[in-house]
N, C-alpha and C positions, 0 to 999 in steps of 0.2 A: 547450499546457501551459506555466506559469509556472516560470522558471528557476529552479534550485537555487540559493539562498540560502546564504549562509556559516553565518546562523544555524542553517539545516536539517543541517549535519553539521559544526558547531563544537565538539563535544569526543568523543573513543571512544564508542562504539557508538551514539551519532544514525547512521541510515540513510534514505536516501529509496530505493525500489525503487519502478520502475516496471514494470509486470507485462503483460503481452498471452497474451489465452486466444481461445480459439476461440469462446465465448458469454459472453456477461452470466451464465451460470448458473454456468459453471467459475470465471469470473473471481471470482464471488461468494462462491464456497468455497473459495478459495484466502484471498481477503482475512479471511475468517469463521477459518479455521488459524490465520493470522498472527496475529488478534486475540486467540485461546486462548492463542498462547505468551508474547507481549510488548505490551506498553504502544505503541498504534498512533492514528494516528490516524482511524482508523476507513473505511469506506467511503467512496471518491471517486466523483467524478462519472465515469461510464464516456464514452470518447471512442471514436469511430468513425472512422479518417483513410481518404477516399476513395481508391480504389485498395490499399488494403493489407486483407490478410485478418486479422480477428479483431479485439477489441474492447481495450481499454487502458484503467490507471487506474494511479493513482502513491498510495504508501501510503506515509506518515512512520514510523518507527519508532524507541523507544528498546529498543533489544535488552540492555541492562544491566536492565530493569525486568521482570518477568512481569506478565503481565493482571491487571486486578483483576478480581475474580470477586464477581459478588452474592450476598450469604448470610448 
């Protein structure tokens, strides 16, 4: 995984969270919440590190912005 950038959390509420669930399926509706409440950057690439249990993915966030919603 590519190291946390200055830019990625250079003023209040830029967040990078990196998340580990137990399947692609959970990890996928966690990221799918995140993206209902705030301006994210969407689905990462899911990572698998051998020897450790459960699946990992890192999701940008500006938690100042709510989602934009199509409509």
């Amino acid at each position: 995984m590519k190291e946390i950038s200055e830019q990625h959390i250079s003023e209040p509420g830029l967040v990078v969270l990196d998340i580990t669930a137990a399947d692609e399926d959970t990890l996928g509706l966690v990221v799918a919440q995140l993206e209902e409440r705030w301006a994210t950057s969407g689905p990462a690439p899911v990572r698998r590190v051998p020897g450790r249990a459960g699946v990992t993915s890192r999701v940008y966030a500006d938690i100042r912005r709510t989602a934009v919603r199509p409509g």
